[in-house]
GUDODO-706506 format. One line per 2 residues: their letters; for each residue x, y, z of N, C-alpha, C. Coordinates in steps of 0.2 Angstrom, whole numbers, plus 5000, padded with zeros to 4 digits. Layout:
A	X Y Z X Y Z X Y Z  ...
! end
This chain:
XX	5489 5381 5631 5486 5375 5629 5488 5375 5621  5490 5370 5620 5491 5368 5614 5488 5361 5611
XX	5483 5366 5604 5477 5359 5602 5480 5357 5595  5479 5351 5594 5483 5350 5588 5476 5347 5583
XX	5475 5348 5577 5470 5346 5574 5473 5340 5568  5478 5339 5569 5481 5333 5566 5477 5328 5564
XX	5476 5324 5560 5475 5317 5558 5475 5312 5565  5472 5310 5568 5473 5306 5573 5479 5299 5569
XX	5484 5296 5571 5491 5290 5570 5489 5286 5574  5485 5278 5572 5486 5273 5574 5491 5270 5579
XX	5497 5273 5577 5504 5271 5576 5505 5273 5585  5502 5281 5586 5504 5284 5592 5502 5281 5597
XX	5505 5281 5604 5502 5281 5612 5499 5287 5612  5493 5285 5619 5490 5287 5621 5494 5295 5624
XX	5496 5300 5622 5498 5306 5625 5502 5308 5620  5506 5302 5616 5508 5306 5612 5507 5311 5607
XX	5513 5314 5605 5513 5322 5600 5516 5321 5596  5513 5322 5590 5520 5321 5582 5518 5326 5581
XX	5528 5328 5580 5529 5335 5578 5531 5334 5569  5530 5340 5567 5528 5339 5558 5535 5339 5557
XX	5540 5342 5561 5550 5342 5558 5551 5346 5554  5557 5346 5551 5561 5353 5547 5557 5351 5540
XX	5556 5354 5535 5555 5357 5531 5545 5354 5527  5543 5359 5533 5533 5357 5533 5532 5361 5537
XX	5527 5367 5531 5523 5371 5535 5519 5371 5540  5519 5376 5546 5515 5372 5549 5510 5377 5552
XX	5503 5377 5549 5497 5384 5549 5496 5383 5558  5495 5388 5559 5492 5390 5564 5488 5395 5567
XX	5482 5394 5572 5478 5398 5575 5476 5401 5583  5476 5408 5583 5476 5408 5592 5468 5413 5591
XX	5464 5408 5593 5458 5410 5591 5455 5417 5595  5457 5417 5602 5456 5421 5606 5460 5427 5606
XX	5464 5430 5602 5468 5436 5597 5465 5437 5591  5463 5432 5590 5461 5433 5582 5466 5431 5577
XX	5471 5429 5580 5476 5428 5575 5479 5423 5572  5483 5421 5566 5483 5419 5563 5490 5415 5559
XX	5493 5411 5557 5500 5410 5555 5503 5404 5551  5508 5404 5551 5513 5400 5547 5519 5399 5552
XX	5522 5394 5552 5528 5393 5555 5532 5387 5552  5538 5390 5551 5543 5383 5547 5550 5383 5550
XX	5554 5378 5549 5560 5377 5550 5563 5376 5543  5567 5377 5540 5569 5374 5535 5578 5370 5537
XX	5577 5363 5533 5585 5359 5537 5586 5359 5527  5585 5351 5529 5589 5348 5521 5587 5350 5516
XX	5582 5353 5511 5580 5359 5509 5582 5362 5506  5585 5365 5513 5589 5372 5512 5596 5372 5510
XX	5599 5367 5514 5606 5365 5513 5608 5362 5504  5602 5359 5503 5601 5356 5498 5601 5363 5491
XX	5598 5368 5489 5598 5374 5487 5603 5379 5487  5608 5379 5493 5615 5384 5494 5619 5381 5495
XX	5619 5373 5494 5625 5368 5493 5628 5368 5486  5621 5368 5482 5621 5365 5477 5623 5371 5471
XX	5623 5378 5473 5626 5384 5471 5634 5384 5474  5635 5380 5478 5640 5386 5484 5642 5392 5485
XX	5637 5396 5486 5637 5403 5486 5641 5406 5492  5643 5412 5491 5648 5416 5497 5642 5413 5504
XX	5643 5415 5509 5640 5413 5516 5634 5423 5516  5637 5429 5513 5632 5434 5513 5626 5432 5507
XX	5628 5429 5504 5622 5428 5499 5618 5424 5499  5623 5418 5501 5617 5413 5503 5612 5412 5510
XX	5615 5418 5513 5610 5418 5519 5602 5424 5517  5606 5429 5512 5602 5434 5508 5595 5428 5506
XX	5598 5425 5503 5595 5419 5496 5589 5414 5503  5592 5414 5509 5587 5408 5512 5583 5413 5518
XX	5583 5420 5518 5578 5423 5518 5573 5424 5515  5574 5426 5508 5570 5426 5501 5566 5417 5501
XX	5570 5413 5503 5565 5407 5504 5562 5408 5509  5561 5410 5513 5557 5408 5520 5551 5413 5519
XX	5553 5418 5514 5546 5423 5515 5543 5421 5510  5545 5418 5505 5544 5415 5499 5538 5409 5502
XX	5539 5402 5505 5537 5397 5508 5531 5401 5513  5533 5407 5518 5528 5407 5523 5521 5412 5518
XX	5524 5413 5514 5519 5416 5509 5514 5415 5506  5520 5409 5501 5515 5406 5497 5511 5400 5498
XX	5511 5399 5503 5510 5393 5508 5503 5392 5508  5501 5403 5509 5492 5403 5509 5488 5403 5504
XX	5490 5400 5498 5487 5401 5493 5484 5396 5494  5477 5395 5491 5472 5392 5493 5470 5388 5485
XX	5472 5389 5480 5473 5386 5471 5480 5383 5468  5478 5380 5465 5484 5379 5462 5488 5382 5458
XX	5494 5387 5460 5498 5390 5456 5506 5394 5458  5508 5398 5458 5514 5402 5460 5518 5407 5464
XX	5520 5408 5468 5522 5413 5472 5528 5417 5472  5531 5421 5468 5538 5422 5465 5539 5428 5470
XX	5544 5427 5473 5550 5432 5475 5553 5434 5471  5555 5441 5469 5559 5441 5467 5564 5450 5467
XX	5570 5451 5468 5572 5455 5468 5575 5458 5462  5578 5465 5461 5581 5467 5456 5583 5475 5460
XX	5589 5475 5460 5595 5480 5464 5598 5483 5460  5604 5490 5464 5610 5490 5461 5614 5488 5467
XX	5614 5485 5471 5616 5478 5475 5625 5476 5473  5629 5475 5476 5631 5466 5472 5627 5461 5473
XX	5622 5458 5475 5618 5455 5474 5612 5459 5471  5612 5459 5466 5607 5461 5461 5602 5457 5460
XX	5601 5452 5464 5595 5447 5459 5594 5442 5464  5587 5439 5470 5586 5436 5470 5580 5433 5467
XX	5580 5426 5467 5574 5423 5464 5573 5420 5468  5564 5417 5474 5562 5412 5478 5554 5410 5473
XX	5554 5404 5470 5549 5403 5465 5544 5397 5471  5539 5397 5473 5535 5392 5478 5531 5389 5472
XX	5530 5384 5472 5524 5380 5469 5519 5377 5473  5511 5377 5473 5508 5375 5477 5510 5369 5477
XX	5507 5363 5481 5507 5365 5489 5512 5365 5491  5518 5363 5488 5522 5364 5493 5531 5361 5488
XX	5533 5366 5484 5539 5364 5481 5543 5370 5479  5547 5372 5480 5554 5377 5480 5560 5376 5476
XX	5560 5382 5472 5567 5382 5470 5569 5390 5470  5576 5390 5471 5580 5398 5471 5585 5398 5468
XX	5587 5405 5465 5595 5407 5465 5594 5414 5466  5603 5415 5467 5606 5422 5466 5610 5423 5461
XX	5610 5430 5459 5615 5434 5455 5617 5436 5459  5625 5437 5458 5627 5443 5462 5636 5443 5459
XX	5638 5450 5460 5644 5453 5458 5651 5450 5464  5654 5446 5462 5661 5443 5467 5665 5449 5467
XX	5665 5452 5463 5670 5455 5464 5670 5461 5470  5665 5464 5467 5660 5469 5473 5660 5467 5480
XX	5657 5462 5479 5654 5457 5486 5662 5455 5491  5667 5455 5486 5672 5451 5492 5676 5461 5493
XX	5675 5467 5488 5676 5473 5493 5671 5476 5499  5668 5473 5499 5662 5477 5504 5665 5470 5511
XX	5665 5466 5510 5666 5459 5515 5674 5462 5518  5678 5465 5515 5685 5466 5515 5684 5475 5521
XX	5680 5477 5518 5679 5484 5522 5674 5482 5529  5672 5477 5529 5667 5476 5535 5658 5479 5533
XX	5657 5480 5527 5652 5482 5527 5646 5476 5522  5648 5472 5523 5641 5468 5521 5636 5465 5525
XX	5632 5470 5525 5627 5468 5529 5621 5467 5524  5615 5465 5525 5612 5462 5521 5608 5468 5518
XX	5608 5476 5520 5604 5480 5517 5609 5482 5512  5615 5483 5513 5620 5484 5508 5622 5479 5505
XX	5623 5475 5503 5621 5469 5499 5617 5471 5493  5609 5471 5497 5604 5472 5492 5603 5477 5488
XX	5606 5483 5491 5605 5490 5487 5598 5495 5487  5597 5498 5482 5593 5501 5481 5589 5497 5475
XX	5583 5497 5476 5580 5493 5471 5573 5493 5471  5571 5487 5470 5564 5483 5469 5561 5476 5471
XX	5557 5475 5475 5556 5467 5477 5549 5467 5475  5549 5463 5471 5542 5460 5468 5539 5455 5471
XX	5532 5454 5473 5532 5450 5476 5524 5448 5470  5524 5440 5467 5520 5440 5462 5516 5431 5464
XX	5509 5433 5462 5504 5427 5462 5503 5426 5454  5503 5420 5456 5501 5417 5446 5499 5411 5446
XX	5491 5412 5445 5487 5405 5444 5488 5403 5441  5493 5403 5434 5493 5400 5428 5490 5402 5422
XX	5490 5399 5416 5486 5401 5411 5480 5404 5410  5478 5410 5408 5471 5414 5405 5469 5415 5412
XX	5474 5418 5418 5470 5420 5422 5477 5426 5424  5476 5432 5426 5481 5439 5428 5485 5439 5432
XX	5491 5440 5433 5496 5440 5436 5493 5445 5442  5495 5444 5448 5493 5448 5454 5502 5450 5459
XX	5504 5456 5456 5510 5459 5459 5510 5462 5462  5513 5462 5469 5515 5470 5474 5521 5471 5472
XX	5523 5478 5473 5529 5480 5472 5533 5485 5478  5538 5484 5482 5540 5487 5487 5546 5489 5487
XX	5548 5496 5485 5556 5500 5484 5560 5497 5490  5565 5495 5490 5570 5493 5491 5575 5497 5493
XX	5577 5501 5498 5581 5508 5499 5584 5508 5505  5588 5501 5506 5593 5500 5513 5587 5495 5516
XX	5582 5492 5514 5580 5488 5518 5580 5480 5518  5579 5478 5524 5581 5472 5525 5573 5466 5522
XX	5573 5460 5519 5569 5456 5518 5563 5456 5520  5565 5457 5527 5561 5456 5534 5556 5462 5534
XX	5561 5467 5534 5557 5475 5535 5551 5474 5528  5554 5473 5523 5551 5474 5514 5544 5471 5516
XX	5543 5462 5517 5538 5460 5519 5533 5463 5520  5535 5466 5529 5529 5471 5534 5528 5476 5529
XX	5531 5479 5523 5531 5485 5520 5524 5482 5517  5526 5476 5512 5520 5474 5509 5513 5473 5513
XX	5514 5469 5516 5507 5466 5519 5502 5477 5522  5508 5480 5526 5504 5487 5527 5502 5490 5522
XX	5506 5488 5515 5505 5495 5509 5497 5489 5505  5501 5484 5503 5495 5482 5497 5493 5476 5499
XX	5493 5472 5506 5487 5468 5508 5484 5472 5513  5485 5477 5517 5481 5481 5521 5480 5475 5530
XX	5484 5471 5531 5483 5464 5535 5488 5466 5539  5488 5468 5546 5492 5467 5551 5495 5460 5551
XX	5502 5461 5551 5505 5454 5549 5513 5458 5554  5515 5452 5558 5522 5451 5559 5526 5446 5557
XX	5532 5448 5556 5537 5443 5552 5543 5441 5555  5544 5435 5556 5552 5434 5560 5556 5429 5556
XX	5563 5431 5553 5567 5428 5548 5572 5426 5554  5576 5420 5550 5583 5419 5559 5585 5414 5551
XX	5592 5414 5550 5595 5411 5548 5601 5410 5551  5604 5404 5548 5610 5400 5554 5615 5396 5549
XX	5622 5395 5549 5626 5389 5550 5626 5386 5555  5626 5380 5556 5627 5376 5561 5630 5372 5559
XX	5634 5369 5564 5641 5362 5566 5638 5358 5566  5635 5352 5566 5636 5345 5569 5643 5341 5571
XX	5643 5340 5575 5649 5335 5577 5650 5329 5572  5655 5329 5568 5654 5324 5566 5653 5322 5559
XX	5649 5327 5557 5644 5329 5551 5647 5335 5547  5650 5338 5552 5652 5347 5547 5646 5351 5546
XX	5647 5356 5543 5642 5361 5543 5634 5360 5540  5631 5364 5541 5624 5362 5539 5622 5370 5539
XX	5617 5370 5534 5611 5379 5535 5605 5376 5538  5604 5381 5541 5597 5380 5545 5593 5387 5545
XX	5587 5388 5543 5583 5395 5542 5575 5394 5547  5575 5397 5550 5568 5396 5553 5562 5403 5551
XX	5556 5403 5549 5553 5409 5550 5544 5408 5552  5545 5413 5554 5536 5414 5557 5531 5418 5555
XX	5525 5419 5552 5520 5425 5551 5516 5423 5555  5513 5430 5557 5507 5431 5562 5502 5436 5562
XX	5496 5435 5559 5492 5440 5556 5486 5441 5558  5482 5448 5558 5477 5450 5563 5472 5449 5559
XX	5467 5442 5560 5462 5442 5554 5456 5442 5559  5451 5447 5563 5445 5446 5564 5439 5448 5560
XX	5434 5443 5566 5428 5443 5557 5425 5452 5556  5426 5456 5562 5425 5461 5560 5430 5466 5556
XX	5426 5468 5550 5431 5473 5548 5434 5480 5549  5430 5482 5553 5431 5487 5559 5436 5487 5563
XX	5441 5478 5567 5441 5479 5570 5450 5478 5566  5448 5474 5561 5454 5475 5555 5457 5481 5552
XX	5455 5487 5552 5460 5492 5550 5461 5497 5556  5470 5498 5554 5473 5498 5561 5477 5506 5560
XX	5479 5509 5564 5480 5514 5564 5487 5515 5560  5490 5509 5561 5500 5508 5558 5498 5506 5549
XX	5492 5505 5547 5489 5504 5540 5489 5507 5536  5492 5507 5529 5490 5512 5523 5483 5511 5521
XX	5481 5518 5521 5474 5519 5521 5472 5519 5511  5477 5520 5508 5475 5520 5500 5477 5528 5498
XX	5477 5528 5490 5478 5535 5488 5470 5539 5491  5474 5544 5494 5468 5549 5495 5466 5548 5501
XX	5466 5544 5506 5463 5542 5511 5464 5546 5517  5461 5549 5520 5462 5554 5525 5464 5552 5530
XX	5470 5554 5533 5473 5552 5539 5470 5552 5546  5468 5545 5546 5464 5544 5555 5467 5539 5557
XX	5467 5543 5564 5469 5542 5569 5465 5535 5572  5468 5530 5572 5463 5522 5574 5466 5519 5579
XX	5464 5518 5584 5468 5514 5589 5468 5507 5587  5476 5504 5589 5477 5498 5587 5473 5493 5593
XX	5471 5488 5592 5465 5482 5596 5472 5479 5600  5469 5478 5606 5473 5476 5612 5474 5469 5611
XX	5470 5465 5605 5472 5457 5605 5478 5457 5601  5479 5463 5596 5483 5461 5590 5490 5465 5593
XX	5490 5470 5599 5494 5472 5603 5498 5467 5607  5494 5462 5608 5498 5457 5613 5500 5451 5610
XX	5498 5449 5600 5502 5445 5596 5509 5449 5594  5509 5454 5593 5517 5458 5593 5520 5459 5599
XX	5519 5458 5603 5521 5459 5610 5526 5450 5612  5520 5448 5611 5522 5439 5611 5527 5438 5605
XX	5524 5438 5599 5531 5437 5594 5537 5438 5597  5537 5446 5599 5543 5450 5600 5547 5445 5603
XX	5546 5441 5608 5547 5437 5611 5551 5432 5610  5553 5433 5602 5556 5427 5601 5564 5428 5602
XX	5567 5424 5602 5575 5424 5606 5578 5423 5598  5583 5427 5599 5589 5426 5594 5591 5419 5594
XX	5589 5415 5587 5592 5409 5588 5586 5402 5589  5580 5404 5592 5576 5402 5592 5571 5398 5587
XX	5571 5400 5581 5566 5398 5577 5570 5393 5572  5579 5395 5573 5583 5388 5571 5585 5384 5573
XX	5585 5382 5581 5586 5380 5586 5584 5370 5584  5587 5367 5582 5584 5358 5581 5581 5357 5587
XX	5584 5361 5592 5580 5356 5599 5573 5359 5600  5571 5362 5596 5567 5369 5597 5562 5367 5593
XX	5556 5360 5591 5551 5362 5588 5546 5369 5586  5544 5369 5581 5540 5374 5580 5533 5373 5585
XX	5529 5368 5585 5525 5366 5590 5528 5368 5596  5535 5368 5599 5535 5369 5604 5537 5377 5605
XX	5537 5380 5601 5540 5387 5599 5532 5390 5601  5527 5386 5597 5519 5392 5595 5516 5389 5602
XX	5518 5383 5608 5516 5386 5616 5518 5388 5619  5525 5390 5618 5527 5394 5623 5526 5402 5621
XX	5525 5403 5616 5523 5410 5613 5514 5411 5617  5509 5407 5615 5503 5405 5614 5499 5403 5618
XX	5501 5399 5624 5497 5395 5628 5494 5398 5631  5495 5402 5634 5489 5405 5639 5483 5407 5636
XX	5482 5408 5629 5476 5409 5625 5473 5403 5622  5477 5397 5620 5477 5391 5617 5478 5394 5609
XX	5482 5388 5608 5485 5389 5601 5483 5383 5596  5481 5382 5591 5478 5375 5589 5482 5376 5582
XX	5485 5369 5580 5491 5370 5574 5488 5362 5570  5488 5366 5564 5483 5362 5559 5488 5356 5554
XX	5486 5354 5550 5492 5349 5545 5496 5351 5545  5502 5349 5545 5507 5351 5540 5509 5351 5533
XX	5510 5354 5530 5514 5353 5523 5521 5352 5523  5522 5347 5519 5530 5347 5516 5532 5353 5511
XX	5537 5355 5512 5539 5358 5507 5546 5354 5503  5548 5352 5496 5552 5349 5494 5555 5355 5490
XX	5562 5352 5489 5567 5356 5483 5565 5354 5475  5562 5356 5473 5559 5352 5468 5559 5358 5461
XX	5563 5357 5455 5563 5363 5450 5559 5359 5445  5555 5363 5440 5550 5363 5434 5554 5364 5429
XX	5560 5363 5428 5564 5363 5422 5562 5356 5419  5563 5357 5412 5564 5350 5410 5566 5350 5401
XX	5569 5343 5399 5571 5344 5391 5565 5347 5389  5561 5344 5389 5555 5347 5386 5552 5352 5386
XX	5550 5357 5391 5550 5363 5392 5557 5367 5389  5562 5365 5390 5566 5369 5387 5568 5368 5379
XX	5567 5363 5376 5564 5362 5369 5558 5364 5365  5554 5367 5372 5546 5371 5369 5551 5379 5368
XX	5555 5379 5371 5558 5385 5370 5561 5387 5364  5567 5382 5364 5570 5381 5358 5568 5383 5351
XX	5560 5380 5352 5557 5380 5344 5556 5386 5343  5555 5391 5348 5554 5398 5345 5556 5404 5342
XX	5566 5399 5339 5568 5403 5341 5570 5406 5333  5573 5409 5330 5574 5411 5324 5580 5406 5323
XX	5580 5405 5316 5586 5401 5313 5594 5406 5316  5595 5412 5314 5599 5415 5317 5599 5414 5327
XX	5594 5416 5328 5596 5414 5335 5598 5406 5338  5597 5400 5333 5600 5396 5334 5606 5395 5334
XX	5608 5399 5327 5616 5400 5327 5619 5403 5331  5617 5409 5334 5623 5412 5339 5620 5409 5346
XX	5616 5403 5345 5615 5400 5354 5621 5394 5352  5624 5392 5348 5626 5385 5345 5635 5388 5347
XX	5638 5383 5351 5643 5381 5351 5647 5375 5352  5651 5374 5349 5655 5370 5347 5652 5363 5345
XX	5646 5366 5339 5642 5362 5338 5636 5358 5340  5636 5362 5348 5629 5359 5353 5628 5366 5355
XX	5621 5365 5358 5618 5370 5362 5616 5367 5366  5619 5368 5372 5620 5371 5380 5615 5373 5383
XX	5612 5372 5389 5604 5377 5391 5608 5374 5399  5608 5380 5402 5610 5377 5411 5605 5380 5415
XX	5600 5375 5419 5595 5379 5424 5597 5384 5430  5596 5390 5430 5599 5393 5435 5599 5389 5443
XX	5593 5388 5442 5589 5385 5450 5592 5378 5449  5594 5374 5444 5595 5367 5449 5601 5367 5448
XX	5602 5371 5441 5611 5368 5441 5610 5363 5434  5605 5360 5432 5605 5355 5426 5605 5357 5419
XX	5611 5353 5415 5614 5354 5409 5609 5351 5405  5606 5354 5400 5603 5352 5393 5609 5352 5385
XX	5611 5348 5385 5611 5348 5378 5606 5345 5371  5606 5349 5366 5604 5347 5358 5608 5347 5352
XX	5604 5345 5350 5608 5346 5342 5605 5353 5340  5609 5359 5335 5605 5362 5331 5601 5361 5328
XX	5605 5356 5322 5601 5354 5318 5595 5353 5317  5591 5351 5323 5584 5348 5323 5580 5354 5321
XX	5582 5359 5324 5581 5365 5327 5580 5370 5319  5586 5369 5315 5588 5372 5310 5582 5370 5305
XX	5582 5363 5303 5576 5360 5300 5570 5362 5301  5568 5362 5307 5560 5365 5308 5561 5372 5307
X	5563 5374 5307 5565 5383 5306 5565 5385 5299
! end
C-alpha cells in the first residue's frame, strides 16, 4: 500500500497519482518498521552543475554523489540554515564541495589534479576510492550567524561516499541508517547525453530508545562492548533496501513513488510533500565586495591585474569584475 499525504489537486481524476519528478525530495515513512527516509532523483540539476564545469566523467560522477548525500541530508533540517559536504584528500581529486541551503537549493564543485587523474584512468585504476584518497570528509550544520557550527568528521582511507555516510550516521549520529547512491550517463535519442543520479536513506527511528541502539552502533569513548541484538523490523528495512537493482534508482521510467511500493507495500508506505531542490549559488557583487573591503591596500594590489580585479565563483562559474581604485580609496 502506498499512502500519499499530498495536498489533495483540484486539477486531478478521481484515482489519480501525482508523482513529485526528478529533482524533489521526497520524505518518506513505513510506520510499521519504524522506519524512516528520503528519496530523490536528480535530472536537470544535475546535468546543469557537471555541464556547467565539464569535468572528466570520474569526477563528475565523484562530485554527483557528494550531491545526493549532500540533498538526502540536508533535506532533514528542520531550520533555516546549511549542510556542507565537503572533502579534503591526497586524492587527484582533492576536494569536493556539496553546499545544500534549506529548503531546498544546491551548489557544487571539484578540485582535482588532470594530470594525475588522466595516469590513474590510463592504468585502469580509477575507481572512486582511488580517486578520493586518503583524507577527510566533513560533514557540517550551520544555522547561521551567533549560533555553532555542528561537524562530523570521517577518515577517508579507500572509502567510498556511500560507505563514509554509513560511517557517519553509525559513529556520530548513533541512527541506524542505509544509504543507496546510483549515478548514470544516459543517451536520449535525439537529445544526446544527459546525468542522471538517484539516491535513497532509510532510518531506524522508533519511539523507544531501547529499541534504537543496535548492536552494529558506536557505543561512544569508553563504552563497554555489548552484545545487542539488531530489531527484526530494522532487519527487514535492509533486507528490502538491499533490494534495490543496479540502475534502479536512475531509471526515468522508474518513479521514486513507484520505487518506495515495490520496496514497502506489504507494510504500507506513506510519502509526504515534496520539495524542489534547484541549482541555485549565493554568490553575488555584493557579497563579494563585502569581501573586498577587508582587504589590505597591499592585498588589493597583488589581487589587481591588468588593472581590474577578477573574482570567479567556483560553484557557478560567475565573473566579478571591479575597479581597484574604489577599493584603494576606502583603504
Amino acid at each position: 500500500m502506498l499512502e500519499t499525504v499530498n495536498v489533495p489537486d483540484a486539477t486531478k481524476k478521481l484515482g489519480d497519482f501525482g508523482f513529485a519528478g526528478e529533482d524533489h525530495v521526497i520524505p518518506f515513512e513505513v510506520g510499521a518498521l519504524d522506519a524512516r527516509g528520503r528519496v530523490i532523483q536528480l535530472g536537470p540539476l544535475l546535468d546543469g552543475i557537471l555541464g556547467r564545469h565539464d569535468y572528466p566523467e570520474p569526477v563528475a560522477r565523484l562530485l554527483a554523489e557528494a550531491c545526493l548525500v549532500a540533498v538526502l541530508l540536508g533535506s532533514s533540517l528542520k531550520f533555516e540554515g546549511k549542510f556542507i559536504l565537503q572533502t579534503r584528500t591526497d586524492g587527484p581529486v582533492d576536494m569536493l564541495v556539496a553546499d545544500f541551503t534549506t529548503p531546498g537549493s544546491l551548489r557544487a564543485y571539484a578540485r582535482f589534479d588532470a594530470d594525475r587523474l588522466e595516469a590513474l584512468a590510463a592504468a585502469g585504476e580509477a575507481s572512486p576510492e582511488t580517486l578520493l584518497g586518503h583524507g577527510v570528509l566533513a560533514l557540517t550544520i550551520d544555522q547561521g550567524a551567533y549560533t555553532q557550527r555542528y561537524q562530523g568528521i570521517v577518515q577517508l582511507e579507500g572509502t567510498t561516499l556511500q560507505e563514509a555516510a554509513h560511517i557517519y550516521f553509525r559513529q556520530s549520529e548513533q541512527i541506524p541508517t542505509e544509504i543507496r547512491l546510483q549515478v548514470a550517463k544516459l543517451v536520449r535519442p535525439g537529445e544526446g547525453e544527459f546525468w542522471r543520479a538517484g539516491g535513497l536513506i532509510a532510518q531506524f527511528l522508533p519511539e523507544s530508545p531501547e529499541r534504537l541502539r543496535m548492536g552494529d552502533l558506536h557505543g561512544g569513548d569508553g563504552a563497554p562492548d555489548v552484545e545487542v541484538e539488531i530489531d527484526n523490523a530494522w532487519r527487514e528495512v535492509q533486507a528490502l533496501v538491499g533490494t534495490i537493482e543496479t540502475g534502479e534508482l536512475i531509471d526515468p521510467t522508474i518513479e521514486p513513488e513507484r520505487l518506495l511500493y515495490r520496496l514497502f507495500h506489504e507494510h504500507g508506505v506513506r510519502v509526504f510533500p515534496a520539495t524542489p531542490v534547484a541549482d541555485v549559488c549565493s554568490c553575488s557583487r555584493e557579497r563579494i565586495r563585502g569581501i573586498l573591503d577587508g582587504f589590505s591596500a597591499e592585498e588589493i594590489v597583488e589581487s589587481t591585474e591588468d588593472g581590474r580585479i577578477s573574482v570567479n565563483c567556483e560553484f557557478c562559474s560567475k565573473s566579478y569584475e571591479f575597479d581597484p581604485a574604489e577599493f584603494v580609496a576606502a583603504n
